[in-house]
N, C-alpha and C positions, 0 to 999 in steps of 0.2 A: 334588354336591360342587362347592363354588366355587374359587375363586384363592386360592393361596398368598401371603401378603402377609407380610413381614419386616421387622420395625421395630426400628431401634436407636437409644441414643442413646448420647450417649459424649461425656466430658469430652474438652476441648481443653487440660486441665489435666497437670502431671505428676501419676502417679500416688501415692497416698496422703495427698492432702490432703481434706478434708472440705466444701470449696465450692468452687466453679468458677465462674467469671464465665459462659464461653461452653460453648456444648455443640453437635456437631457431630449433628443428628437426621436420619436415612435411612430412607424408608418404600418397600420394592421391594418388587414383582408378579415373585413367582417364577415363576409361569405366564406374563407376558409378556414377562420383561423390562423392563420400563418400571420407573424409579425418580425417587423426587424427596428432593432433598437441603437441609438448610436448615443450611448451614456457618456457626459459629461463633452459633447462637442465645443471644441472654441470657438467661441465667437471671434477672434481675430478683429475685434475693434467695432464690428457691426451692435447697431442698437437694433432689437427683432420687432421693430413695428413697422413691419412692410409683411406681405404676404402674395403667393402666386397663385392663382386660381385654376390655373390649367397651364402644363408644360410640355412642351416634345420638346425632347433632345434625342434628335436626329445623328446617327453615328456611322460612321463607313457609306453613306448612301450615294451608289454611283450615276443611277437612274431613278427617274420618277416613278418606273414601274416597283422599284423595290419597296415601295410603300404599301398597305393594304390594296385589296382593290375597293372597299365599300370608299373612299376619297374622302372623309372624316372621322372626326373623335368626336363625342360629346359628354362633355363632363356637366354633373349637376354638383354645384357647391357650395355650402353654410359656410361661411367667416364666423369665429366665434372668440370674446374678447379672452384676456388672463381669468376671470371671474366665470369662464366658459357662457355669459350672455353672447345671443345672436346680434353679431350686429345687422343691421336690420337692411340697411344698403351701402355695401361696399361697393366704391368707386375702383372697377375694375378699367384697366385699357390695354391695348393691344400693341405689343411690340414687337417684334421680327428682329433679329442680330442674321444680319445674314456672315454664313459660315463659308459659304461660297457653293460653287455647284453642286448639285441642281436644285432650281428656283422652285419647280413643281407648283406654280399657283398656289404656294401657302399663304393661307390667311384665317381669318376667326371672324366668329358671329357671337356677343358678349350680352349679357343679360346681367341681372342682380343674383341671379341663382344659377344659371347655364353660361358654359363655354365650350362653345363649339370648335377645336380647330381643324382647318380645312387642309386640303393638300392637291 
């Protein structure tokens, strides 16, 4: 079992309008304490109702071996709306941008609560 990590983003807008210039984004380490804040981000035209459930971004990798050796991640995670209710089943899916080599058999295993990504 890893670290608890809590992400939120949140308009800097009043509430009920449907685009928001700035968004106020917090990504905290419930296990250590440690938080990092990115106040008043641009939205640059995006409307924030999409959400990722699990992410690599994979940087410099030259070989498949510079990956872990355990050959996955697994993330457990709540979707939770502006009013912070659970939504109850997020319609997660699975996409790949390939960035070019190496391919490493990445892939995921996706649930309502878990995301597993493989490598």
């Amino acid at each position: 079992m890893g670290d608890t990590i809590l992400g939120t983003i949140t308009p800097t807008c009043k509430p009920g309008k449907n685009y928001c210039a700035t968004w106020n984004i917090v990504s905290e380490d419930k296990t250590t304490g440690k938080k990092t804040t990115l106040a008043k981000s641009p939205a640059e035209g995006q409307v924030w109702n999409w959400a990722f459930g699990a992410v690599s971004e994979d940087y410099n990798l030259v070989q498949c071996s510079d990956f872990p050796n355990d050959s996955s991640l697994t993330f457990t995670v709540h979707l939770y709306d502006q009013n912070q209710k659970l939504t109850p089943n997020p319609v997660w899916q699975g996409t790949q941008w390939d960035g070019g080599p190496p391919a490493c058999n990445y892939g995921w295993k996706i649930t309502k609560t878990k995301e597993t990504l493989k490598y």
